[in-house]
Every structure is written in structure tokens, then in C-alpha cells.
C-alpha positions as YAML, in Angstrom:
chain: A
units: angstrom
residues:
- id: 1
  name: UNK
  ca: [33.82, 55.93, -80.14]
- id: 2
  name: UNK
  ca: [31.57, 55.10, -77.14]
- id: 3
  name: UNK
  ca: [31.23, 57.82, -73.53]
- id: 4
  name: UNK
  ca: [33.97, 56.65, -71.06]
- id: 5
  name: UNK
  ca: [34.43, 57.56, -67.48]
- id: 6
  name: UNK
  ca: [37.80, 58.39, -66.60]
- id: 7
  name: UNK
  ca: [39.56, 58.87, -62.75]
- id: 8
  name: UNK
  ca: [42.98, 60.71, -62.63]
- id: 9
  name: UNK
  ca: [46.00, 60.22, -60.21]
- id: 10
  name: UNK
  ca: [48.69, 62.58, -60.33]
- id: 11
  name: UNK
  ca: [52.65, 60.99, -59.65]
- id: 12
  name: UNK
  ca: [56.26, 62.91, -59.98]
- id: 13
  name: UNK
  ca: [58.18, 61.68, -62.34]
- id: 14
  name: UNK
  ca: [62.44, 62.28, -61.54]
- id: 15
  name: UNK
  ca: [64.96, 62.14, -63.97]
- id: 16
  name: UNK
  ca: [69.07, 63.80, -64.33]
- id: 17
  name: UNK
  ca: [68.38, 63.26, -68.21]
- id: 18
  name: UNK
  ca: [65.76, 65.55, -69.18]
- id: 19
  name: UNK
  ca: [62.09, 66.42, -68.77]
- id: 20
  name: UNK
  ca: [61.22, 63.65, -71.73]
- id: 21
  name: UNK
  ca: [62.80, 61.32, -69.71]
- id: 22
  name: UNK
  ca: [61.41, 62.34, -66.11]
- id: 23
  name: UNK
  ca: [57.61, 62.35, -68.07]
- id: 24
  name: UNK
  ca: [58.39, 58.41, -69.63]
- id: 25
  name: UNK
  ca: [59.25, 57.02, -66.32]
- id: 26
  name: UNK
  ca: [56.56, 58.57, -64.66]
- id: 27
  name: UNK
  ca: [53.65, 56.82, -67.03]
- id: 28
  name: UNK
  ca: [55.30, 54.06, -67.67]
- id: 29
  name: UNK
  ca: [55.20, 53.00, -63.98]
- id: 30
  name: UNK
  ca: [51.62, 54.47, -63.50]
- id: 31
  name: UNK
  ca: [50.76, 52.09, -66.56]
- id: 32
  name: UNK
  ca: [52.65, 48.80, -64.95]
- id: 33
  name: UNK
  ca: [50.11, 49.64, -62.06]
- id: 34
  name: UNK
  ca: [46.67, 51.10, -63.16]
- id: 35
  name: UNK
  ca: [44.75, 49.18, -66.16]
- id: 36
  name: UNK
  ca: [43.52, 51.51, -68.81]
- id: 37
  name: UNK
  ca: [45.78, 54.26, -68.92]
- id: 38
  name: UNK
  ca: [44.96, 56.35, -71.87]
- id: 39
  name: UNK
  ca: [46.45, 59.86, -71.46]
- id: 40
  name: UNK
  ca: [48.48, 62.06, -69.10]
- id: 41
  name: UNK
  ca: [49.17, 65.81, -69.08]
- id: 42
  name: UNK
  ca: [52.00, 67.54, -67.23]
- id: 43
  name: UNK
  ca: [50.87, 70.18, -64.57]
- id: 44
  name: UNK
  ca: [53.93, 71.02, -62.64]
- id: 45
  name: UNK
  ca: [57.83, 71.32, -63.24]
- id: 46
  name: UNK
  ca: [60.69, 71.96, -61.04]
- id: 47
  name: UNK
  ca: [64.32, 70.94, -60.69]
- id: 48
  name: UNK
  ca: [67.08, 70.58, -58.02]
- id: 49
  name: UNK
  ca: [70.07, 72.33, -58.47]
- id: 50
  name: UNK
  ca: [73.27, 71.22, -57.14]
- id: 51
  name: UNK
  ca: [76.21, 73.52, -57.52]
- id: 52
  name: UNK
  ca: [74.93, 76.01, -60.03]
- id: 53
  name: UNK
  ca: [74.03, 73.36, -61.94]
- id: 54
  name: UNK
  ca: [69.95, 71.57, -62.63]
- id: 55
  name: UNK
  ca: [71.11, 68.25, -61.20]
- id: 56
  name: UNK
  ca: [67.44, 66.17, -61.91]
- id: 57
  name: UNK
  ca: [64.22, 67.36, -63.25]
- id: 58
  name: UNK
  ca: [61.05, 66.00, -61.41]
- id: 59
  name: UNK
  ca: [57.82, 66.55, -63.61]
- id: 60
  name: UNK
  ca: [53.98, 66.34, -62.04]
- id: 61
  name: UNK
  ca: [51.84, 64.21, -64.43]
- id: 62
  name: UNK
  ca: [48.15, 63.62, -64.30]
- id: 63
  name: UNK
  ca: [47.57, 60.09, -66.01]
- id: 64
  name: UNK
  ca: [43.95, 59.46, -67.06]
- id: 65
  name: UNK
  ca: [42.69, 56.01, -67.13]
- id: 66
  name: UNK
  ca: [39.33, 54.50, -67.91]
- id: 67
  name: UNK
  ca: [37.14, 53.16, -65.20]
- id: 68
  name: UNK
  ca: [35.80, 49.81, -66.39]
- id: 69
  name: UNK
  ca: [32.08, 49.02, -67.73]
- id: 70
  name: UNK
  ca: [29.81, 47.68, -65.87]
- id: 71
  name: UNK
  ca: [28.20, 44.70, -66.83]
...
């Protein structure tokens, strides 16, 4: 495995289903986006409640991706 240099953007992911869900949609529209994505990590969690009830989950993800090589 060679070094790599990463950068990291940070994007709220929103879901009524569940955390799992809110987390998928968020990377998978960083990764239609950015090249190289290669890892994420969740830093924040909250939720909107409507009526007593948690109405949609929005989650905070850090995706990693790998800045290219120079040639």
C-alpha cells in the first residue's frame, strides 16, 4: 500500500428512514461528485421532531477522498 494524501469535505445527509439511510445518501452523492472517495466518518447527529414524534434524521459525514498523484 503506497502514502496517499487525502482532503475531507463534510455534507448532511437527511433521511425520515433512519440514520443508515440519512449516512448512504449522504456518500453516495459526495461520491457522484468527488473522484476518489475512500472513507467517511460521522461527526454529528440530530433530528427534527414534529409532533412528539423524530420526523427525519440529518447525519454530518466527513468523506475522505484521495488527492491525485502527480506526475
Amino acid at each position: 500500500m503506497s502514502d496517499h494524501v487525502y482532503r475531507v469535505t463534510e455534507v448532511v445527509g437527511s433521511s425520515s428512514v433512519g440514520y443508515d439511510d440519512a449516512i448512504r445518501k449522504a456518500v453516495s452523492r459526495a461520491a457522484a461528485t468527488i473522484r476518489n472517495c475512500e472513507w467517511f466518518e460521522v461527526v454529528h447527529t440530530r433530528g427534527h421532531v414534529v409532533d412528539g414524534s423524530v420526523a427525519h434524521i440529518q447525519v454530518t459525514v466527513k468523506v475522505g477522498f484521495r488527492v491525485d498523484d502527480e506526475d
